[in-house]
C-alpha positions as CSV (number, residue, x, y, z in Angstrom):
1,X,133.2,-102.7,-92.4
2,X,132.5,-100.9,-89.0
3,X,135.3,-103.1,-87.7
4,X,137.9,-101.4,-90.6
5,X,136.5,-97.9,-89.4
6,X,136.5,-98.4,-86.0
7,X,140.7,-99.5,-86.4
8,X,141.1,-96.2,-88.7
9,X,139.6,-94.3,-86.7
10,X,142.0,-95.4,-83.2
11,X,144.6,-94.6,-85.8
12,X,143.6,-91.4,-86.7
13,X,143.0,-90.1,-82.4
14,X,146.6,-91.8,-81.6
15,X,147.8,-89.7,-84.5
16,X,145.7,-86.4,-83.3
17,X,147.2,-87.1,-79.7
18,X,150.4,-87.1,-80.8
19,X,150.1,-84.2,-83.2
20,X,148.5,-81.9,-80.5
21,X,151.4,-82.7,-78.3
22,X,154.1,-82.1,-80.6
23,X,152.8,-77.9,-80.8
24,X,154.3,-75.5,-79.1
25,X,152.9,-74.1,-76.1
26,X,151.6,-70.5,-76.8
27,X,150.6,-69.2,-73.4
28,X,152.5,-71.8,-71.6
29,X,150.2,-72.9,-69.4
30,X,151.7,-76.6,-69.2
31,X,155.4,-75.1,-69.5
32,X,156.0,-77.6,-71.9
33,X,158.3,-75.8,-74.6
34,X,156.6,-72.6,-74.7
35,X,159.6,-70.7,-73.9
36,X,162.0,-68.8,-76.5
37,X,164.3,-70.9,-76.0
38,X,165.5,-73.8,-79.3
39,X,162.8,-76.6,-79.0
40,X,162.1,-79.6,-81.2
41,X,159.0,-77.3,-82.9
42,X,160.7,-74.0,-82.9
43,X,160.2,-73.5,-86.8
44,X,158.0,-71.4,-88.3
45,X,157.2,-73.9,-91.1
46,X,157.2,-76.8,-88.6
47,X,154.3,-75.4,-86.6
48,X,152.1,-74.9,-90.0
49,X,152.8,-78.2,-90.9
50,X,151.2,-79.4,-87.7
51,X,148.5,-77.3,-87.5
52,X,147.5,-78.6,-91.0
53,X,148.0,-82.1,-89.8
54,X,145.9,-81.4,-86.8
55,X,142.9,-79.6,-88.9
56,X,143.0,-82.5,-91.4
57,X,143.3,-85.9,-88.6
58,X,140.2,-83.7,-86.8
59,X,138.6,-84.3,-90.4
60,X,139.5,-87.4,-91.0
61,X,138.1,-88.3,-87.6
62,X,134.6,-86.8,-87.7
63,X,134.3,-88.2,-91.0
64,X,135.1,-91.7,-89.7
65,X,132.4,-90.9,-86.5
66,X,129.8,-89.7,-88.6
67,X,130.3,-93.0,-90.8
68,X,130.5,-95.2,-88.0
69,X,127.3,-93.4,-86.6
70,X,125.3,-94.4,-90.5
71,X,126.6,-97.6,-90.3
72,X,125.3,-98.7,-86.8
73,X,121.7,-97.1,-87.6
74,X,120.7,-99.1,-91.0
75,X,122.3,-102.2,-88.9
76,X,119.1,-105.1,-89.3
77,X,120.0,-107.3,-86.8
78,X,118.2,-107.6,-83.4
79,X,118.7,-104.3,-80.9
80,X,118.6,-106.4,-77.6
81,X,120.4,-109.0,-76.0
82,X,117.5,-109.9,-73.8
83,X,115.4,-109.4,-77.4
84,X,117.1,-112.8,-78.3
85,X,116.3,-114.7,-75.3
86,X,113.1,-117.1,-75.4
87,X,110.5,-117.1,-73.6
88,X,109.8,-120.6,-72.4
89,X,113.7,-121.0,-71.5
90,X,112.6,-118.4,-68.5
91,X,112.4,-119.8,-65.2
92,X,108.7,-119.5,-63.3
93,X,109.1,-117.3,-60.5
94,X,109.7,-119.1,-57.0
95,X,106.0,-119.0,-54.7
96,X,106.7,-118.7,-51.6
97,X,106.2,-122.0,-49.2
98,X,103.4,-121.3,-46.3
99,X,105.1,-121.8,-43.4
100,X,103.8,-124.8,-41.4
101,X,101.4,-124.7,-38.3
102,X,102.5,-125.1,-34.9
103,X,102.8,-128.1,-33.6
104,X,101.4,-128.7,-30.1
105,X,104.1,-129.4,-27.4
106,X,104.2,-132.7,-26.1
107,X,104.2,-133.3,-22.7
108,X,106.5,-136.0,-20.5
C-alpha cells in the first residue's frame, strides 16, 4: 500500500511541477512569458483552469503525505537495522598484543 502511494504521490509533484510552470509570470521575475505579448497561457480561462489544477494536485499531494506519514507510524515491524542483528554473530573486540621484551644484544 505505501508502495501505491508513494508512486501516486511522484505522479501528483511531476504533475504540480509541470502545472506551476505552465502559469504565466505575473511580476516577471524569470521573464518567462510574463509579457503582454500572445503566449501559450494568455487566456483568461486558461489561467483559472491552472490555478484550479494547481490548488487541487497541492491537495491531492498533502493528502497522499499525510497518508504516507499514518501509514509508516502503525508499521509493526522492527525500527532498526542494527535491531535485527544478533548478538553472538558480533565479533569480540581485538586486545591488544604486549609488545615483547628486549632482547639482549649478542656480542661477536
Amino acid at each position: 500500500m505505501e508502495s501505491v502511494l508513494l508512486v501516486i504521490q511522484l505522479m501528483v509533484v511531476l504533475a504540480m511541477i509541470v502545472v506551476i510552470l505552465l502559469q504565466r509570470s505575473e511580476g516577471g521575475g524569470l521573464g518567462m512569458g510574463g509579457g503582454q505579448g500572445g503566449g501559450l497561457v494568455s487566456v483568461r480561462g486558461t489561467a483559472n483552469l491552472l490555478t484550479r489544477t494547481t490548488a487541487i494536485l497541492a491537495a491531492a499531494f498533502f493528502l497522499t503525505s499525510i497518508s504516507l506519514a499514518v501509514l509508516s507510524a502503525n508499521r509493526t515491524e522492527g525500527g532498526s537495522v542494527l535491531d535485527a542483528v544478533p548478538a553472538s554473530s558480533a565479533p569480540a573486540p581485538v586486545q591488544p598484543e604486549k609488545p615483547a621484551q628486549p632482547g639482549v644484544p649478542l656480542s661477536d
